[in-house]
ROTORSE-857664 format. One record per residue: x, y, z of N, C-alpha, C, O in turn; residue in three letters; residue number from 1. Coordinates in Angstrom, 2 decimals. Atoms other than C-alpha are relative to their C-alpha. Example, Ala and Ser with C-alpha at 12.3 -4.5 7.8 and 13.67 -1.06 7.14 Angstrom:
// residues 2
{{0.89,-1.19,0.00},{12.30,-4.50,7.80},{0.90,1.20,0.00},{1.94,1.18,0.66},ALA,1}
{{-0.82,-1.19,-0.06},{13.67,-1.06,7.14},{-0.77,1.09,0.73},{-0.26,2.20,0.90},SER,2}
// end
This chain:
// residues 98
{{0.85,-1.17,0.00},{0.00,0.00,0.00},{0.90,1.23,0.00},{1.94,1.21,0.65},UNK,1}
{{-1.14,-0.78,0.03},{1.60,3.33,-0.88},{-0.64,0.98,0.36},{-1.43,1.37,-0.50},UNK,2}
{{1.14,-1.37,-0.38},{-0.16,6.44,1.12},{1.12,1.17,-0.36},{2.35,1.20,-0.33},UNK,3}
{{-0.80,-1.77,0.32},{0.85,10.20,0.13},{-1.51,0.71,0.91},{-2.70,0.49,1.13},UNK,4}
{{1.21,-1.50,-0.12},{-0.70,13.45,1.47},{0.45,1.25,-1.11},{1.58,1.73,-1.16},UNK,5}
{{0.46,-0.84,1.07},{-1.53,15.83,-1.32},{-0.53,1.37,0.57},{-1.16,1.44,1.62},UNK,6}
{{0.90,-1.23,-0.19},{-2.62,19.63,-1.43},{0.27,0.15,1.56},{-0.78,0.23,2.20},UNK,7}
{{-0.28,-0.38,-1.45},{-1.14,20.21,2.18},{0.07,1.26,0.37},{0.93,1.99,-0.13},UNK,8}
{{0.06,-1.17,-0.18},{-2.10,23.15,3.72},{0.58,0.03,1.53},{0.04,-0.69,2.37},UNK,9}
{{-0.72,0.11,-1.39},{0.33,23.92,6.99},{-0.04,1.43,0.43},{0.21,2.46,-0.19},UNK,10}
{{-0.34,-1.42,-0.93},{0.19,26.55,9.70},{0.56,-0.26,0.79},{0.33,-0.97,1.77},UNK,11}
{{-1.62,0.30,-0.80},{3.62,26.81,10.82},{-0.55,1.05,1.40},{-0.45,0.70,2.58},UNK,12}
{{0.43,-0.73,-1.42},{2.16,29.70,13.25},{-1.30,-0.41,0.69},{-1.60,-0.01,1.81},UNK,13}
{{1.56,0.91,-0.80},{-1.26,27.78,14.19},{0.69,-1.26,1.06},{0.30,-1.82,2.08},UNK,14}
{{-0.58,1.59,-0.97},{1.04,24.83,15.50},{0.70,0.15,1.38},{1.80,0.65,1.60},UNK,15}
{{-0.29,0.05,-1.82},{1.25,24.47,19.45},{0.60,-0.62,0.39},{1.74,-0.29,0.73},UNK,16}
{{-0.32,0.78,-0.17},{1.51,21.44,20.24},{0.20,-1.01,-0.86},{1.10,-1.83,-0.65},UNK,17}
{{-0.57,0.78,0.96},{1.30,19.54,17.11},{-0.75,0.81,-1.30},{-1.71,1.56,-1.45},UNK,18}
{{0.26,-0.36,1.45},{1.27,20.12,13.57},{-1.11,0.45,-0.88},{-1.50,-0.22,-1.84},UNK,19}
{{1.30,0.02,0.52},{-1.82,22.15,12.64},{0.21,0.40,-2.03},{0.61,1.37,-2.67},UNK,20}
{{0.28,0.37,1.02},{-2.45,20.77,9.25},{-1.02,-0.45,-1.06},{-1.75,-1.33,-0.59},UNK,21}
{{1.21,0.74,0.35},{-4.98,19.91,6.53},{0.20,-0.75,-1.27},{0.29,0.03,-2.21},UNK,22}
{{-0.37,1.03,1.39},{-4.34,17.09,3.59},{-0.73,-0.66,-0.78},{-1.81,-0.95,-0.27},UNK,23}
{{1.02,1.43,0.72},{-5.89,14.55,0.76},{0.87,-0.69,0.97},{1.87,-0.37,1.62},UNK,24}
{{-0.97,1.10,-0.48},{-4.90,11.53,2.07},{-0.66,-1.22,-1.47},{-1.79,-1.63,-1.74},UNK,25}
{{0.01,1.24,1.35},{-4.19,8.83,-1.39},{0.80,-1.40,0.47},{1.87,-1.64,1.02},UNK,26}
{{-0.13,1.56,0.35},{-4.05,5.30,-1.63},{0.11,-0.68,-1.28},{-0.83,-0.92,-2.05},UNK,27}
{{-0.32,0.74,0.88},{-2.03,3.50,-4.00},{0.06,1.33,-1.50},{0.30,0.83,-2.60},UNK,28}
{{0.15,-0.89,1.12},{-2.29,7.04,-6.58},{-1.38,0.50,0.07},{-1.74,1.27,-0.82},UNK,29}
{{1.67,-0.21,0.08},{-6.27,7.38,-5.56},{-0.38,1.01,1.58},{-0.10,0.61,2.71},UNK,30}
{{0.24,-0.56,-1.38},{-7.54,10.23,-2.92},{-1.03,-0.62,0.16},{-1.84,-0.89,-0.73},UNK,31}
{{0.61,0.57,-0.28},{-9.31,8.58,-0.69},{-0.89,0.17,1.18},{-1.86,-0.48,1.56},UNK,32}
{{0.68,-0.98,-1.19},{-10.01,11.25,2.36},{0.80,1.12,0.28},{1.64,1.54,-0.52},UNK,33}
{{-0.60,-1.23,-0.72},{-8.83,14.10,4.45},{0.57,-0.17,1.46},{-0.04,-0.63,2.43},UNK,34}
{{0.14,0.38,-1.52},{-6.97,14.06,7.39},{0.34,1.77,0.42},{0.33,2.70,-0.38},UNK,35}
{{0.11,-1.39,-0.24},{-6.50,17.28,9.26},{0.98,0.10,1.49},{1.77,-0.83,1.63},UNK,36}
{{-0.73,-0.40,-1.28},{-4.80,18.74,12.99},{-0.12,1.51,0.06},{0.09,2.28,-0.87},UNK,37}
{{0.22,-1.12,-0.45},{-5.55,21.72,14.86},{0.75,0.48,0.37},{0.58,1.68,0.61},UNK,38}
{{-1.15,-0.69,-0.50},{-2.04,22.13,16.08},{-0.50,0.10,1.70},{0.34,0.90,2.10},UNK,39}
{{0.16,-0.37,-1.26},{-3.14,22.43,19.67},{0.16,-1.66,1.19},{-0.21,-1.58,2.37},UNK,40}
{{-0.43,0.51,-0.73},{-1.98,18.92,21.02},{-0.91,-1.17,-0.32},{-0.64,-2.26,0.18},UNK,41}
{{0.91,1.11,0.06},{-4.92,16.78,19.78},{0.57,-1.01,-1.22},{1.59,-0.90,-1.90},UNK,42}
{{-0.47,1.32,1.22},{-5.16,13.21,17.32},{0.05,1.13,-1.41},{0.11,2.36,-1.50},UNK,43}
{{0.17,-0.87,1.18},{-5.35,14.05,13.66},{-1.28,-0.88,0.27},{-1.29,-1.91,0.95},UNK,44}
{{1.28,0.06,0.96},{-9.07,13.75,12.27},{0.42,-0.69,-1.28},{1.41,-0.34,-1.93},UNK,45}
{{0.39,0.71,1.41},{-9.80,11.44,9.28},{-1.22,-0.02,-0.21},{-2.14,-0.29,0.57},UNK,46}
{{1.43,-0.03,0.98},{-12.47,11.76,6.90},{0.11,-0.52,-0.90},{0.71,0.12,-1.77},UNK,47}
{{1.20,0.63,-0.88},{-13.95,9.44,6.56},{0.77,-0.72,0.96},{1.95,-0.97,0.70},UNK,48}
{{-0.34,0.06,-1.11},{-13.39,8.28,9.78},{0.45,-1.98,-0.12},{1.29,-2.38,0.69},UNK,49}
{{0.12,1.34,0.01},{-13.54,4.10,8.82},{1.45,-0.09,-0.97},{1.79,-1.16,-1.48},UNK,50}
{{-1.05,0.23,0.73},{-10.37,4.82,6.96},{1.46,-0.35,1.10},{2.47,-0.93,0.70},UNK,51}
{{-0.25,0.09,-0.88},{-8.80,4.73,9.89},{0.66,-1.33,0.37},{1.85,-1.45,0.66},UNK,52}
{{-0.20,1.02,-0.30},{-9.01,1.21,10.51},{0.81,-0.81,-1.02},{1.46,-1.75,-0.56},UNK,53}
{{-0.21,0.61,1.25},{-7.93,0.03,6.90},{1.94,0.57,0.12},{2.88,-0.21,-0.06},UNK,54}
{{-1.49,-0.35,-0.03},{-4.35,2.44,7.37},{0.27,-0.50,1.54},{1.48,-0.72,1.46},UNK,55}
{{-0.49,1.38,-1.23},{-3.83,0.35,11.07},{0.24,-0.91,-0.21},{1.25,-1.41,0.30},UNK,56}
{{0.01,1.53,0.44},{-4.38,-2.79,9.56},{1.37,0.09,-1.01},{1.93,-0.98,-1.26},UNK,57}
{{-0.98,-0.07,1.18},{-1.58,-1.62,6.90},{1.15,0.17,1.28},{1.73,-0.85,1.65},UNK,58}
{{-1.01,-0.21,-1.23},{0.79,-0.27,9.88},{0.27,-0.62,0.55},{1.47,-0.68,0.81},UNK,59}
{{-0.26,1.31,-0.88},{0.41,-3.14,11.90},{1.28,-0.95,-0.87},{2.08,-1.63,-0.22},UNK,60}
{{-0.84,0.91,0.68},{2.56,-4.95,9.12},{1.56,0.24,-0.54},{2.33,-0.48,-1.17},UNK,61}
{{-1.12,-0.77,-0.17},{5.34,-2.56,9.32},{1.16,-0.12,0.97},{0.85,-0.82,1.94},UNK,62}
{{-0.89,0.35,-1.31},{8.51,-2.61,11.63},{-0.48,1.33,0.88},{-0.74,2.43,0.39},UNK,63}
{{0.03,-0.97,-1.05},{7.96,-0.68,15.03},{1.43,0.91,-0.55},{2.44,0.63,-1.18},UNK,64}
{{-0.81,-1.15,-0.33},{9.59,2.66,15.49},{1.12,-0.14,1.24},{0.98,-0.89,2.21},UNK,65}
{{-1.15,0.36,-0.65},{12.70,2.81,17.19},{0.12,1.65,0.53},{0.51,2.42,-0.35},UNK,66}
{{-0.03,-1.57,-0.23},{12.68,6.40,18.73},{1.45,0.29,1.43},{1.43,-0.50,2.37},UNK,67}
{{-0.94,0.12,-0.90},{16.00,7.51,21.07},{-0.71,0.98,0.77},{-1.32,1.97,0.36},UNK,68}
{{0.83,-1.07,-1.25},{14.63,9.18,24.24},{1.60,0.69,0.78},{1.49,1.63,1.57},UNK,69}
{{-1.22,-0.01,-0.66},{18.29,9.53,25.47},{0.90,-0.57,-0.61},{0.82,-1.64,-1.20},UNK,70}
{{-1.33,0.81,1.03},{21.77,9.09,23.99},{0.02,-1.36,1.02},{0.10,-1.21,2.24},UNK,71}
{{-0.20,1.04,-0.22},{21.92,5.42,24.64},{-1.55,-0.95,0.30},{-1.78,-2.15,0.43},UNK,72}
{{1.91,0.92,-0.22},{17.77,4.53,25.18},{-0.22,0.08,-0.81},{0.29,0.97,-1.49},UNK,73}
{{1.21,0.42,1.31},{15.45,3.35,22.56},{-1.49,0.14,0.52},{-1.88,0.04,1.68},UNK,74}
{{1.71,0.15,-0.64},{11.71,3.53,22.91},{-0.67,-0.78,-1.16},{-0.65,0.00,-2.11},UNK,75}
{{0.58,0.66,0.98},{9.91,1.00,20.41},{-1.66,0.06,0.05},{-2.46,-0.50,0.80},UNK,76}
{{1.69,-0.20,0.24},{6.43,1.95,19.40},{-0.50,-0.63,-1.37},{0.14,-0.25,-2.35},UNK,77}
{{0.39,0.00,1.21},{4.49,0.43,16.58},{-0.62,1.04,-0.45},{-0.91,2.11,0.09},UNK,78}
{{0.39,-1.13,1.17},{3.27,2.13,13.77},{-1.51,-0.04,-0.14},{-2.15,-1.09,-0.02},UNK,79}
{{1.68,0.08,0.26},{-0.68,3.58,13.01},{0.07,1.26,-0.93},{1.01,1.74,-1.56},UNK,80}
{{0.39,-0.75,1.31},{-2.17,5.95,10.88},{0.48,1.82,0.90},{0.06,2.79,0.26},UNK,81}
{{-0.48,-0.76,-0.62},{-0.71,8.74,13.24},{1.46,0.03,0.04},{2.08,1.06,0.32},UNK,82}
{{-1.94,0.32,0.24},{3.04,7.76,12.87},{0.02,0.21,-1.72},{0.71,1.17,-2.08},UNK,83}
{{0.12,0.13,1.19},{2.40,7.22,9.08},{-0.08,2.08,-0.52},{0.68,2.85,-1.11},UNK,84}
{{-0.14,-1.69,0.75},{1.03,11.08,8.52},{0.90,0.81,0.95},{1.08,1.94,0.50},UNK,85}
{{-1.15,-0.75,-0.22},{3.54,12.47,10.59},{1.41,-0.19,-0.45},{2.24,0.68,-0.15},UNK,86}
{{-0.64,0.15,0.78},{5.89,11.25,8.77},{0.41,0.36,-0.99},{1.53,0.77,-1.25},UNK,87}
{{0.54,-0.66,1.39},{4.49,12.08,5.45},{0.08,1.60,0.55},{0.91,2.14,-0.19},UNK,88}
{{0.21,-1.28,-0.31},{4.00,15.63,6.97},{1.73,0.26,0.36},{2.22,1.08,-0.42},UNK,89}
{{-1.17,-0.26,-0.44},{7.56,15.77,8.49},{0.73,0.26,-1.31},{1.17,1.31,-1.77},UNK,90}
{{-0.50,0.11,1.61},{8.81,14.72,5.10},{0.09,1.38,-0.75},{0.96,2.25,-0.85},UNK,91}
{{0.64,-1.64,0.91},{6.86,17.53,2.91},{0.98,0.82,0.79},{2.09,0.99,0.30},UNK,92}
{{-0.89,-0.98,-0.70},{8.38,19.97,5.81},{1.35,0.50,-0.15},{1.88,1.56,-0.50},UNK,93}
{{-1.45,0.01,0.37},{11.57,19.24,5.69},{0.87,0.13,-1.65},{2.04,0.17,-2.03},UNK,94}
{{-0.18,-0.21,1.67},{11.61,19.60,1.90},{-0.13,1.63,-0.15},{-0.35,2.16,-1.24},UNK,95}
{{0.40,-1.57,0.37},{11.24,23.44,2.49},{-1.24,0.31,-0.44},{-1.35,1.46,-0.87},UNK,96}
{{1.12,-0.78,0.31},{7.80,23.76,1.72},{-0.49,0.60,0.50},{-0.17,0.60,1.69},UNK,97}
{{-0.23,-1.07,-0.94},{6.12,26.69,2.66},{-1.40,-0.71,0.83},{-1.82,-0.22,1.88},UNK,98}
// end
């Protein structure tokens, strides 16, 4: 399964606590919803909301995250549809977009 976010609209000054953002979200080359973030610390929103379950079921089949909390600690989290678009979002970011 190959997800992108498309048409990303980011407010670098809206973002608090996390990334207030609004995206397509595509499957395989096909948009297939919206996900969104208010920047103020909450989940992201998906629309439609049952999509949800279909990008978990894809994550689940992924390797856990390996995150360093401390030079020399690891923290291992698996992956969901919240690791996935921050990712994708980090990505875009870091590409200089505005």
């Amino acid at each position: 399964m190959q997800i992108e976010l498309k048409n990303i609209k980011y407010a670098d000054w809206a973002s608090e606590e996390t990334p207030c953002y609004r995206a397509s979200i595509l499957i395989n080359g096909v948009k297939v919803g919206e996900v969104s973030n208010s920047g103020q610390g909450g989940a992201d929103r998906v629309h439609p909301y049952q999509l949800i379950a279909s990008i978990d079921a894809y994550a689940a089949t992924l390797p856990p995250l390996e995150i360093e909390t401390a030079p020399g600690e690891k923290y291992t989290m698996e992956q969901d549809h919240e690791t996935i678009f921050s990712d994708l979002l980090d990505a875009w970011i870091n590409k200089g977009q505005p």
